[in-house]
C-alpha positions as CSV (number, residue, x, y, z in Angstrom):
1,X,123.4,99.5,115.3
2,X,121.5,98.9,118.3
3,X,118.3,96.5,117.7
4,X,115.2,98.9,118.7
5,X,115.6,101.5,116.3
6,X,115.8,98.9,113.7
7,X,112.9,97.6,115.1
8,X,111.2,100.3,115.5
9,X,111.9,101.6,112.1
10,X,110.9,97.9,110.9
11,X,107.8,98.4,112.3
12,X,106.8,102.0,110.6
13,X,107.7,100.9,107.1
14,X,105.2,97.9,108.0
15,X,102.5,100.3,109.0
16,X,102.9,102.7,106.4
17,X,102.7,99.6,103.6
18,X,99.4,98.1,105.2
19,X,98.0,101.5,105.5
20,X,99.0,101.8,101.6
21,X,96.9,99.1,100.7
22,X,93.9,100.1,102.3
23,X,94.0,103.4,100.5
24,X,91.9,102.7,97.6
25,X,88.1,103.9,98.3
26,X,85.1,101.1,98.6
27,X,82.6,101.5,96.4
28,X,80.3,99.7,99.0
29,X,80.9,102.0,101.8
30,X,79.5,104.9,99.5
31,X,76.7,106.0,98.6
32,X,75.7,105.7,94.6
33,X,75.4,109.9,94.7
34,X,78.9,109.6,96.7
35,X,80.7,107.0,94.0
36,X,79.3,108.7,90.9
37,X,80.8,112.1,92.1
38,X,84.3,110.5,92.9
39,X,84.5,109.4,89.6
40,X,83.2,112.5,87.7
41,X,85.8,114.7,90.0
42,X,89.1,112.2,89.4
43,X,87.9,111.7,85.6
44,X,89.2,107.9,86.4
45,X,89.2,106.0,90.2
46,X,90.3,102.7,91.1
47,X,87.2,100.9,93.4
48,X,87.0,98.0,95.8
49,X,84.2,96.4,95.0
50,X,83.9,93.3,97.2
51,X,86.6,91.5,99.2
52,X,89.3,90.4,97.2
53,X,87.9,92.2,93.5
54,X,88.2,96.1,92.2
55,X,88.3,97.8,88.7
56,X,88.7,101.0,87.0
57,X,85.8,103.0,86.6
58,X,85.4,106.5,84.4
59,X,83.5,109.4,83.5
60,X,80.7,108.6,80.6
61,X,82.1,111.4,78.2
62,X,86.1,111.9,78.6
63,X,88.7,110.7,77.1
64,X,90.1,107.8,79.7
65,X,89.8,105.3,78.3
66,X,92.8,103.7,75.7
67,X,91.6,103.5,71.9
68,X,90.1,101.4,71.0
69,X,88.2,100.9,73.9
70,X,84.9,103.0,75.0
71,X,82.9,104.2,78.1
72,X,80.6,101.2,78.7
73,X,77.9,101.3,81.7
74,X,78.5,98.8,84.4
75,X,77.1,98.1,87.8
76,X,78.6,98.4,91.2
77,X,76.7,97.5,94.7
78,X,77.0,100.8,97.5
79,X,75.8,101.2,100.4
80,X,72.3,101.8,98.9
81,X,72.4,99.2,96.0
82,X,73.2,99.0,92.6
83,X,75.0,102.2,90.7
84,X,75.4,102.7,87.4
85,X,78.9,103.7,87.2
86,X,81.4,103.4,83.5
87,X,84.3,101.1,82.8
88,X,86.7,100.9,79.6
89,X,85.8,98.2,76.8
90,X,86.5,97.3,73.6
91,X,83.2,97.9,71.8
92,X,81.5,94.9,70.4
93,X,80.5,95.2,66.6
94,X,77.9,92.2,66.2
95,X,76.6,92.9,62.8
96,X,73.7,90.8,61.2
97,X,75.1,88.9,58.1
């Protein structure tokens, strides 16, 4: 086989994978308004949310998250600050002896 279609095909599987990875959306290119909405319309969205970090975010009332975790409020930073956003946890039961 000669060697430039192997390197060409080389070459789009390369591009394809690198454009694969960049495919998940940053929160901190968003606005707050912009983030809150892609969650409530996917139920469940992976974020970026700095350079090398990300996490699962969900809707406040749904059913995405595994038992016995929870909805919990977190914070993520978008393009216009902070934004209260949701992420699965196991709830914490501290009660007072």
């Amino acid at each position: 086989m000669p060697a430039r279609p192997i390197a060409s095909t080389a070459a789009a599987i390369l591009l394809a994978a690198t454009s694969m990875a960049h495919a998940r959306p940053d929160a901190r290119t968003m606005t707050c308004e912009q983030t809150q909405q892609l969650i409530q319309s996917r139920r469940a969205v992976v974020l970026t949310t700095g350079r090398n970090t990300y996490d699962r975010y969900v809707r406040q009332f749904g059913n995405e998250c595994d038992w016995p975790e929870v909805p919990t409020a977190a914070y993520v930073w978008t393009r216009d600050g902070q934004c209260r956003v949701h992420r699965c946890e196991e709830p914490v039961f501290d009660f007072p002896d």
